[in-house]
N, C-alpha and C positions, 0 to 999 in steps of 0.2 A: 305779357309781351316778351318775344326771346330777343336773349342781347346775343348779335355775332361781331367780332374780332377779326379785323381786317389786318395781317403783317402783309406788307409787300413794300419794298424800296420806290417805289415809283409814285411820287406824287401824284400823278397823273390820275392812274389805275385806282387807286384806290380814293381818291373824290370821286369819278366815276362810276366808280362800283357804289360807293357809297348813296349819292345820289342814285340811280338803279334803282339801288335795296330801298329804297325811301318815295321811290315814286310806287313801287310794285306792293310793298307789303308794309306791313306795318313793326318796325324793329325798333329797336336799341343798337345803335350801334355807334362803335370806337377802333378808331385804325391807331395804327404805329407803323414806322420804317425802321424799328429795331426791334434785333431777337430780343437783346439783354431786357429793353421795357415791355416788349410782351410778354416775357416771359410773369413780370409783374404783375401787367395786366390782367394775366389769366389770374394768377393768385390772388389777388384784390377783387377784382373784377365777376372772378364766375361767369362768362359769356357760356350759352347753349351751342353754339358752334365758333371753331375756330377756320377763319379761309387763309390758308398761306401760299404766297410763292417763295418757295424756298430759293429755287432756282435765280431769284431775283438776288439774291442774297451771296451767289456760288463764288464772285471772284472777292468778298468780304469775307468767306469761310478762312479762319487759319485752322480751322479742321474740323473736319466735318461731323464727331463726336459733341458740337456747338449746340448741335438741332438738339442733342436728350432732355436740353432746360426744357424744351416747348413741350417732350414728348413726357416731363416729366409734371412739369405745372399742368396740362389736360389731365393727367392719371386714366383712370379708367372710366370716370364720368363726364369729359366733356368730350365732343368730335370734335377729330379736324379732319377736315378739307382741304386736302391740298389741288391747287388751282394753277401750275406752270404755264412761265410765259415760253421757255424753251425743254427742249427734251436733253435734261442731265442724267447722264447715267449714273453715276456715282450717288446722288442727290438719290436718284427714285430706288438706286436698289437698298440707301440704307435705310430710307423713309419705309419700305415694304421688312426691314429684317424688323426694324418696331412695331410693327403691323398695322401700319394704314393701307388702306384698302381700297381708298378713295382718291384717287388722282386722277385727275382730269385736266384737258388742257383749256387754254383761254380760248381759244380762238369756236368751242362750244356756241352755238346759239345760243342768242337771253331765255328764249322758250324753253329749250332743255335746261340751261341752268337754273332758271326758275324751278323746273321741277325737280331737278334736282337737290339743291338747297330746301325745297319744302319737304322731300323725303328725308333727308339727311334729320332734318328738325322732329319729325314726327315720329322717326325711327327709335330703338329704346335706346339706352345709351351703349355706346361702343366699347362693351366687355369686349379686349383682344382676345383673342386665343392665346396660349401659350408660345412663346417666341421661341425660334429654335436655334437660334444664335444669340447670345447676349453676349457682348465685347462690354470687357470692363470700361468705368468710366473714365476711374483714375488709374494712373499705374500704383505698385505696391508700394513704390519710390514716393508716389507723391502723393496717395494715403498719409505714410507715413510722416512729411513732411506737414500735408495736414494736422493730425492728431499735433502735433508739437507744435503747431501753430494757434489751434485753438487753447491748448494748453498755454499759450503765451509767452511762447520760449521767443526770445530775440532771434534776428537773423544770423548774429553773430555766434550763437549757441546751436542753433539747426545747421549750421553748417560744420563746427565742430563735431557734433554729432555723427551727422553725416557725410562727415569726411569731403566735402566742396566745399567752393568757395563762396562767398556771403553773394555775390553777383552772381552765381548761379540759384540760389536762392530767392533771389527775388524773381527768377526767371521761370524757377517751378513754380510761385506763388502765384504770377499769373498765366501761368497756364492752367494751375485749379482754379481761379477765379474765370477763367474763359469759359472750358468744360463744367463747372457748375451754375454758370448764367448769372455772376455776382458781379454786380456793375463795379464795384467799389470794393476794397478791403476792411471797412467797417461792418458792411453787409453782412458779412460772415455770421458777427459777434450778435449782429441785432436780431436776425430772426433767430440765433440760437436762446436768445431770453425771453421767446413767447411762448 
């Protein structure tokens, strides 16, 4: 049985969808209206395709470097699907510099996205090509900040360090928890001890 991963903000859309996928074929399936728990999802989870509207998600974006969690929990073994409910540019050109390939809109027929969704399943898995722009995750700034964070330096010592202020420190802290998809500051610590 394949499991698919439904992210999209819209209650709506995704009971709908869900139902759909459950009258038409025979699946496993689990939604979410967060990147942060999909991003889990995927790592727990193993779903055979992921369907996302990202675009659902664009005026939540504090930056759009957010999406690498999803593109980083798929790797190179699971698909995604992306499935927009409106045409973002920004959204679709960074989604194409990761190399999806696969965007299509909603407004698709059920009959096409049926067959589509059955190719996408049957297809082998989605080795990208080699990407031709990779834009760092973190800055070197806050690399750095990280490493001395998982080292367990206090805030009050990473900012001597680094010459700011303890309040600006908590301010890089979560912006590496945004950009790495860590819901929480404990996160960090826990998946680094498995």
């Amino acid at each position: 049985m394949h499991k698919i991963l439904l992210i999209d903000r819209c209650h709506y859309t995704r009971q709908g969808f869900k139902y759909w996928l459950n009258q038409n074929m025979a699946f496993s399936i689990s939604e979410t209206d967060s990147l942060l728990l999909a991003r889990e999802k995927i790592i727990q989870w193993r779903p055979n395709l992921v369907i996302a509207d990202f675009t659902s998600f664009a005026s939540a974006l504090h930056n759009i470097q957010q999406l690498s969690s999803i593109y980083s929990a798929c790797g190179t073994s699971i698909r995604l699907m992306l499935l927009n409910s409106i045409r973002h540019e920004k959204i679709e050109e960074y989604c194409l510099t990761q190399g999806s390939r696969s965007l299509y809109s909603k407004s698709v027929p059920l009959v096409e996205l049926y067959e589509i969704i059955q190719k996408q399943l049957s297809a082998r898995p989605p080795f990208h090509p080699a990407r031709q722009y990779i834009s760092p995750l973190l800055t070197l700034r806050e690399e750095r900040i990280l490493k001395l964070w998982t080292d367990e330096a206090n805030n009050d010592f990473i900012a001597r360090i680094m010459g700011i202020s303890t309040k600006t420190v908590y301010t890089y802290k979560r912006n590496i928890r945004m950009k790495l998809g860590i819901n929480n500051r404990f996160s960090l610590f826990i998946e680094q001890q498995h």
